[in-house]
C-alpha positions in Angstrom: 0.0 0.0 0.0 1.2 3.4 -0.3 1.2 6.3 1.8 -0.1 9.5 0.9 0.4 12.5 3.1 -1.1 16.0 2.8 0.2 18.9 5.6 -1.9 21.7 5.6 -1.6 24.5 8.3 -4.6 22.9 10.1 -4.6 19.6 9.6 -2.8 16.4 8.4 -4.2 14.0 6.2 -3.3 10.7 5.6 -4.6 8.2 3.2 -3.3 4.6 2.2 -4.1 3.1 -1.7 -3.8 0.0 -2.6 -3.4 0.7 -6.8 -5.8 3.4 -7.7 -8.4 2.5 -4.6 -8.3 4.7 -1.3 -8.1 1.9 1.5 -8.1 4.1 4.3 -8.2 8.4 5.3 -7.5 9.6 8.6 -6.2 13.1 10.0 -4.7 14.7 13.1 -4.3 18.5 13.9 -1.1 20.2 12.8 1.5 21.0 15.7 4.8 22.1 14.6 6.1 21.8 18.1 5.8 17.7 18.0 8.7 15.8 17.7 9.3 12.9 15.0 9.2 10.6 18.1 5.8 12.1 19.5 4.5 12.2 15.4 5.8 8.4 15.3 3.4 7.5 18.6 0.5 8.9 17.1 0.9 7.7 13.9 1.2 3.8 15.0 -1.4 4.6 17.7 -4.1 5.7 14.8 -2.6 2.9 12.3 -3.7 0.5 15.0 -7.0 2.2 16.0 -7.9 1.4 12.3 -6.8 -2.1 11.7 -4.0 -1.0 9.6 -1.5 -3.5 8.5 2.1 -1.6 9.0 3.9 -4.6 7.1 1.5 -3.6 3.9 2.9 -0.2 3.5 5.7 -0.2 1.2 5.9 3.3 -0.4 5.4 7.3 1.1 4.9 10.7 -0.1 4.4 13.6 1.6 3.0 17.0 0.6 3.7 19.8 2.9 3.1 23.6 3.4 4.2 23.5 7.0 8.6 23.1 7.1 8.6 22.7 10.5 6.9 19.4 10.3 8.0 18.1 7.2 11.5 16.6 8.5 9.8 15.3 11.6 7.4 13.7 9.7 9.9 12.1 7.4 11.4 10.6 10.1 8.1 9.6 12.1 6.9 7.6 8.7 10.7 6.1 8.3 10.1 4.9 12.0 6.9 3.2 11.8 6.8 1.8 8.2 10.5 1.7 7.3 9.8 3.6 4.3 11.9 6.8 2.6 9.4 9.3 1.7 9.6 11.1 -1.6 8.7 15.2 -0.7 6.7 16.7 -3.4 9.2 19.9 -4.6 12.1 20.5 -6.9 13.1 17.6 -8.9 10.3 15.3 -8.0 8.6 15.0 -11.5 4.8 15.6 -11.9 3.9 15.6 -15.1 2.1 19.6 -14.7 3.5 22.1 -17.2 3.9 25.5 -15.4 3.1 28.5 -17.3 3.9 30.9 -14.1 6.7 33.6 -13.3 8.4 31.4 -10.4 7.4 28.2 -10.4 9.9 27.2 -7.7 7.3 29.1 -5.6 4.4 26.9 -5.9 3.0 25.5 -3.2 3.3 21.3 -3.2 -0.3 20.9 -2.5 -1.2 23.1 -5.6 0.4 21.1 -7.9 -0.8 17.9 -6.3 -4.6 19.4 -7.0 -3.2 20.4 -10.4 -2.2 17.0 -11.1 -5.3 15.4 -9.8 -7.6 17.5 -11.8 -5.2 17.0 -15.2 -5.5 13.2 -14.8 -8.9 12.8 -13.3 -11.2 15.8 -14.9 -11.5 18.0 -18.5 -9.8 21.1 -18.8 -9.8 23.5 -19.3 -10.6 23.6 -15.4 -11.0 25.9 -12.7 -10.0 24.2 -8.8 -10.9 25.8 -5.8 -9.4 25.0 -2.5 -11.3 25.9 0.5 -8.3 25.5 3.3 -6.5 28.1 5.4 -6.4 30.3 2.5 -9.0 29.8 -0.5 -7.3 29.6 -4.0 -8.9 29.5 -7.3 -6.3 28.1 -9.4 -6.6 27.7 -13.5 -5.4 24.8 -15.6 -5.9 25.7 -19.5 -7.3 23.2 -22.4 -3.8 21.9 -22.7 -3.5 21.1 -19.2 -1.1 23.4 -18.4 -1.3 25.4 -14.8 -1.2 29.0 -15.6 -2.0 30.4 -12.2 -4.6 32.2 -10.3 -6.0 33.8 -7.3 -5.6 33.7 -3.2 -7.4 34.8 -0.7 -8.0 34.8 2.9 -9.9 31.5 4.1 -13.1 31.0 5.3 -11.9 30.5 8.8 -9.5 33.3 8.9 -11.9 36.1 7.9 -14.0 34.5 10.4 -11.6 34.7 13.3 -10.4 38.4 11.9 -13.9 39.0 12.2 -14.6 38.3 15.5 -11.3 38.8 17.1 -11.5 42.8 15.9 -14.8 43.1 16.3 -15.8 43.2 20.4 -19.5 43.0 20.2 -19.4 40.3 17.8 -19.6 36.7 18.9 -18.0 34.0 17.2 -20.1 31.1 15.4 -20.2 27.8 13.9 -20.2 27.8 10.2 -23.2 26.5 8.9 -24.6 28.4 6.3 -27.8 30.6 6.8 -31.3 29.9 5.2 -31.3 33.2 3.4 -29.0 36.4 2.3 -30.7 39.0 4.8 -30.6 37.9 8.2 -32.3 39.4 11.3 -29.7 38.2 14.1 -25.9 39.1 14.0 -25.1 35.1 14.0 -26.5 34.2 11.2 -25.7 38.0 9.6 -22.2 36.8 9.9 -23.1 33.6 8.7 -24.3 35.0 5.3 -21.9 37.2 5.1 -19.1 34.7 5.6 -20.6 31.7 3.6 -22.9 33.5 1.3 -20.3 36.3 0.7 -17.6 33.4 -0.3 -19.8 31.7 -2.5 -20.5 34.9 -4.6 -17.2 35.4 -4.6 -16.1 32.5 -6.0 -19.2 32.8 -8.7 -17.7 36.1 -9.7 -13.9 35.0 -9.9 -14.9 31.7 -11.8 -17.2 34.4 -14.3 -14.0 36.4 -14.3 -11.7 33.5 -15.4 -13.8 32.4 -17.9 -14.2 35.5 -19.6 -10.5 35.8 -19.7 -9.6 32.5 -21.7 -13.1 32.6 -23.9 -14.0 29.7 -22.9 -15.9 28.2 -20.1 -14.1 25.6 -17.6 -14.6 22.6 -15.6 -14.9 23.6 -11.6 -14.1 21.5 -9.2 -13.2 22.2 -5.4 -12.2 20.8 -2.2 -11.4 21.7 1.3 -12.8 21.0 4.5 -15.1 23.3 4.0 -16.4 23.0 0.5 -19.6 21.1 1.4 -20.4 24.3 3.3 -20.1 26.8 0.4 -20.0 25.1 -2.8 -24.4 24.3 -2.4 -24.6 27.9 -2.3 -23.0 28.8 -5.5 -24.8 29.3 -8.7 -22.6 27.4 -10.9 -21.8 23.7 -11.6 -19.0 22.9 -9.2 -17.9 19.2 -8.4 -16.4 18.4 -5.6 -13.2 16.2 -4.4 -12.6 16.1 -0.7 -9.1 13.8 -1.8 -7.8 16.0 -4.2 -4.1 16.3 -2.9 -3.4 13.0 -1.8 -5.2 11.4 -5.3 -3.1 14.0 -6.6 0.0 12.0 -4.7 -1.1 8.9 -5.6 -0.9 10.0 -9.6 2.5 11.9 -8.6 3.8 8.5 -6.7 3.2 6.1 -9.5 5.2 8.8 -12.1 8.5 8.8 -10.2 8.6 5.0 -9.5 8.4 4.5 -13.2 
C-alpha cells in the first residue's frame, strides 16, 4: 500500500491506496512543536485504532506547506513503516507544465490538485481550494497550470472578524437559510458563507471571460460542502484531491 500525506496548516491528512483504490483516510491537527518521536506515537497509535497493517505499506509521499513538520514527519513515517518518503518539490517530476513567473514558488499541494484535476477531470478547469487560504487556481485546455488567485480563508476572515470586532460573537459555520438575516449570528453567517460563495461565482465568471472559454470547476477543502451548495454554478467536488493528486504523482516517479 502506499502512503499519501497532505500537511496543511490545520490539519494532516493521511490516506493509504492500494493501486488506484483509497483503502483508508485519517487526519490529526497540525502542531509544529511535535517531535518525530511524538509524530511516530501517534501515527502507530491511529494505524492500530484502524486495523491497519504496517507490514502492507511499502511506499510514502508527503506534501507539505508546513517546514517545521516536514523533516519530523519524514522521520516519524521512516520509523513506523520503514519507508523513505519522496517530498513533493524541486526535482520530483509531476507531469504539470507551469506556465507561471516562479514556479519554484508553488506550493506542493497546488500542484498535487493540479495534477489530480489533469489526470482525473476535463480542462480546461477551474479548482478551488477551501483551506486556510481559499485559492482559485486555472489549468488551461492543454492542461497546463497558468496560475490564479488567493485569498484569505473561510476561517480566517471568520476569526479576523470576530477577534477585531468586540460586540461580535463568534459562530459555527453553517450556512444561513437566506442572504438578509435578522440576528448578528446568522448576519455573519451570510456574510461569511454567502459572501464566499459569490465570490467564487464572480472569480470563476472572471476567469472564464479571460480565456473565452468556459471551464470545468471542481473544489475541495474542509469546508467545500459548506459553500459550494450555495453557489450558482456547476462545481464538483473532491474532498481527496491532494493526496489522489500523490497517488498520480507517486506512481510517475517509480516509473
Amino acid at each position: 500500500m502506499l502512503l499519501c500525506t497532505d500537511v496543511g496548516n490545520t490539519n494532516i491528512k493521511f490516506a493509504l491506496y492500494k493501486d488506484e483504490k483509497q483503502i483508508v483516510k485519517l487526519r490529526f491537527s497540525t502542531d509544529a512543536k511535535k517531535t518525530d518521536d511524538e509524530l511516530a506515537v501517534e501515527l502507530y497509535t491511529i494505524f492500530n485504532i484502524n486495523n491497519v497493517n504496517i507490514e502492507d505499506i511499502d511506499g510514502s509521499i508527503i506534501s507539505s506547506v508546513v517546514p517545521a513538520v516536514t523533516e519530523s514527519l519524514v522521520k516519524a513515517i521512516k520509523t513506523v513503516t520503514g519507508n523513505d518518503s519522496i517530498v513533493l518539490g524541486p526535482g520530483v517530476k509531476s507531469g504539470l507544465d507551469l506556465r507561471i513567473d516562479n514556479p519554484a514558488s508553488l506550493g506542493s499541494d497546488i500542484v498535487a490538485m493540479c495534477v489530480a484535476v489533469k489526470e482525473l477531470y476535463s480542462c480546461p478547469a477551474i479548482i478551488i481550494g477551501l483551506g486556510t487560504a481559499t485559492t482559485i487556481l486555472y489549468l488551461n485546455e492543454k492542461k497546463c497550470y497558468c496560475g490564479g488567485a488567493i485569498c484569505p480563508g473561510i476561517r480566517i476572515s471568520l476569526d479576523a472578524l470576530t477577534n477585531n470586532g468586540a460586540l461580535l460573537p463568534s459562530i459555527e459555520l453553517q450556512p444561513p437559510k437566506k442572504a438578509i438575516n435578522t440576528n448578528t449570528e446568522d448576519c455573519i453567517r451570510s456574510g461569511v458563507i454567502l459572501g464566499t460563495a459569490s465570490m467564487l461565482d464572480g472569480m470563476i465568471d472572471r476567469y472564464n471571460e479571460e480565456a473565452g472559454v468556459n471551464s470545468t470547476v471542481v473544489a475541495t477543502g474542509g469546508l467545500a460542502s459548506s459553500v459550494i451548495g450555495n453557489c450558482k454554478h456547476d462545481i464538483l467536488v473532491n474532498d481527496d484531491l491532494v493526496l489522489d493528486g500523490l497517488r498520480i504523482i507517486y506512481a510517475k516517479n517509480k516509473k
